[in-house]
C-alpha positions, 0 to 999 in steps of 0.5 A: 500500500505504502508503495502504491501511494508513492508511485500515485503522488509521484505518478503526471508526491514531504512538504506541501509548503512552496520550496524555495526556488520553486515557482508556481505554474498557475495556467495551462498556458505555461504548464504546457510549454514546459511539459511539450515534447519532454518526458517527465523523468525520475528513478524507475519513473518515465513519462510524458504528459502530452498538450491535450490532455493524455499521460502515459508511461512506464514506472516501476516496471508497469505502464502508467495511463491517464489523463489530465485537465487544468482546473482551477489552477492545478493539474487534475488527473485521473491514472492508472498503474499497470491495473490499478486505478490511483484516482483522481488527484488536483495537483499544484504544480512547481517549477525550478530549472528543470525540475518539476513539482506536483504537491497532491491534493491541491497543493496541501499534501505530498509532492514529487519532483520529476525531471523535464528531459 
């Protein structure tokens, strides 16, 4: 269970405070220049979240697919882990350098750093 909840709020996740250098991405607009044409990169995690809306990869040796939609100012996503369904999750979205942060559950729970490549 402990590694499900991992790979969910690291999958498109201990602070939910703002880290210094992180900046935060607050529309669609901005959010889709950084993710187009890069995979989202982290150790065992490989994915790419594409401008219209799809998620799809491979973590910890399963495939990951999804999909997501900008509401509010957060990244919402609803993803699967190989079979299992991790739900839906709004997420804040940080950026600094090449690094991005997801914070679930609205920016209030856990985060995962992932790399832009």
């Amino acid at each position: 269970m402990r590694f499900a909840c991992f790979v969910c709020a690291t999958v498109l996740a201990a602070s939910p405070i703002l880290a210094d250098g992180f900046d935060p991405v607050e529309s669609r607009d901005r959010f889709v220049a950084l993710i187009s044409d890069k995979t989202l990169t982290r150790l065992g995690i490989n994915l790419v979240v594409t401008p219209s809306g799809k998620i799809a990869g491979r973590a910890f040796g399963r495939n990951v697919t999804g999909a997501w939609q900008w509401n509010g100012g957060y990244f919402c996503r609803d993803l699967f882990w190989g079979e299992r369904d991790l739900g839906a999750n709004c997420q804040a979205v940080q950026i600094d350098g090449r690094t991005i942060r997801f914070v679930s559950d609205r920016g209030t729970g856990q985060y995962a750093d992932l790399v832009l490549r």
